[in-house]
VEXDREN-2710 file (C-alpha; in Angstrom, 1 decimal):
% VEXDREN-2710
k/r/px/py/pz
1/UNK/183.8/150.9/108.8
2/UNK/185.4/151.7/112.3
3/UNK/185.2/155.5/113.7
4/UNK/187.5/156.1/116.5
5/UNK/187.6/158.5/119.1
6/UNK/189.1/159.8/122.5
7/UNK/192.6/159.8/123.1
8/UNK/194.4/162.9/124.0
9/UNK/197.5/164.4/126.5
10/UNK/197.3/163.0/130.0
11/UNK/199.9/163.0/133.1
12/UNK/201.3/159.5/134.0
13/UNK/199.0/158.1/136.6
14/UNK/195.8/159.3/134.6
15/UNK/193.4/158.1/132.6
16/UNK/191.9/158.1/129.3
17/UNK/189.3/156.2/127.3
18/UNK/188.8/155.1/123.9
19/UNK/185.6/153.9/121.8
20/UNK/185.0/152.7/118.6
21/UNK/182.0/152.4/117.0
22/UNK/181.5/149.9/113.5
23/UNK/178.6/150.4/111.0
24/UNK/176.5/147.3/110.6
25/UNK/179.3/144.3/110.4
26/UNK/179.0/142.1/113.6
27/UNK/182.7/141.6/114.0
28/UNK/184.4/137.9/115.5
29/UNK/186.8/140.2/116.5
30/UNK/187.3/143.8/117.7
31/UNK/189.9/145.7/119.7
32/UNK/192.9/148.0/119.9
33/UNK/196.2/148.3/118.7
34/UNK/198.9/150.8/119.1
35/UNK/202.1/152.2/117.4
36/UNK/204.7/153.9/119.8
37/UNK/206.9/156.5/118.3
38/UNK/209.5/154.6/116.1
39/UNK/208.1/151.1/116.9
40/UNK/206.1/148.4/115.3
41/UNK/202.1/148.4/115.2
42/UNK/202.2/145.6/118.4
43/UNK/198.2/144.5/120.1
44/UNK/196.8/146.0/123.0
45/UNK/193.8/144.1/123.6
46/UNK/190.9/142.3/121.4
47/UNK/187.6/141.1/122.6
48/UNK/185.6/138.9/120.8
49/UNK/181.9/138.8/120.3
50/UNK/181.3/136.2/123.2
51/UNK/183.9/138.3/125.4
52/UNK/186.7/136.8/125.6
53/UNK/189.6/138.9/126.1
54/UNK/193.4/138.7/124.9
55/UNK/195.5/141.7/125.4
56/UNK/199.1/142.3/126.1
57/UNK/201.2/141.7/129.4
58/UNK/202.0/145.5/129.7
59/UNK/198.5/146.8/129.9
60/UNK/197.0/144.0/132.2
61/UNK/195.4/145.0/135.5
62/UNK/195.6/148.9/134.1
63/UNK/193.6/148.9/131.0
64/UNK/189.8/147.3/130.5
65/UNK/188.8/146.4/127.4
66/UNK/184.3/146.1/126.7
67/UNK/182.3/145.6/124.0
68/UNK/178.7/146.4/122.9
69/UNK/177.5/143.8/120.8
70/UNK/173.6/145.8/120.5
71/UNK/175.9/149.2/119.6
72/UNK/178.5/147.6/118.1
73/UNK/181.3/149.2/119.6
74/UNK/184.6/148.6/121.4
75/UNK/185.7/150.4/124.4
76/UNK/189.2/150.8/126.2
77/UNK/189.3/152.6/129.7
78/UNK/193.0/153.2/130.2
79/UNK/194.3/153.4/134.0
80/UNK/197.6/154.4/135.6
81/UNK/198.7/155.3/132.2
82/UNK/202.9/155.3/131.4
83/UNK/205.0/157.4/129.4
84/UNK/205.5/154.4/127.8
85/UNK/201.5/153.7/126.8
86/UNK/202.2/156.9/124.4
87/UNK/201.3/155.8/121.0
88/UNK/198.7/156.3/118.2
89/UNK/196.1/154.2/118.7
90/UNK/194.3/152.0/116.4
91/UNK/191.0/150.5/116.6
92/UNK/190.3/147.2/115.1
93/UNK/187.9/144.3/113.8
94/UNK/187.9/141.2/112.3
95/UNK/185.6/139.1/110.2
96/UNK/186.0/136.1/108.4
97/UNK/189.6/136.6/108.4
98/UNK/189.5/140.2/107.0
99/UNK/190.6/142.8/109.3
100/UNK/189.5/146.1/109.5
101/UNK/191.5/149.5/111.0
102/UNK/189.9/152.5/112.3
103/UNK/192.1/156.1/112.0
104/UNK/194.8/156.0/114.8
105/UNK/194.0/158.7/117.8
106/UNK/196.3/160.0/119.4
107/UNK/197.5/159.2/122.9
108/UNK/200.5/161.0/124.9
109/UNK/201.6/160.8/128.5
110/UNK/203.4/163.5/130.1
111/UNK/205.9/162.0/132.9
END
């Protein structure tokens, strides 16, 4: 349902995007989550399909969540990324209360 890509090694201070792209569901909700090295699976940011945006405290004013409703896809541009924004990265979607996960990418940043 959801094919994830981008990710990758980056210094801190760089930047990185992720996109997501879901075959033919018209999700309420899609987005981003992440899982840092021996932590829990915690939210990055979710958009729904009128565009409007929840995401964490961490990531705000860095990282820019969009959404194509015509392509059905979910973006994340990633700013002045942090050692501490290393993590696999998972995209997800929502509908009717199911959720959906895409295969985590990979994301490191070198300090």
């Amino acid at each position: 349902q959801l094919q994830a890509s981008g990710g990758g090694l980056v210094q801190a201070g760089g930047s990185l995007g992720l996109s997501c792209a879901a075959n033919r569901t018209i999700f309420d909700f899609m987005g981003w989550y992440r899982q840092p090295p021996g932590k829990e699976r915690e939210l990055v940011a979710t958009i729904t399909r009128a565009g409007r945006i929840d995401s964490t405290n961490s990531v705000k004013g860095r990282f820019t969540i969009s959404r194509d409703n015509h392509k059905n896809t979910v973006a994340l541009q990633m700013n002045s990324l942090k050692p501490e924004d290393t993590a696999v990265y998972y995209c997800y979607a929502r509908f009717n209360l199911k959720e959906y996960w895409g295969q985590g990418t990979q994301v490191t940043v070198s300090s």
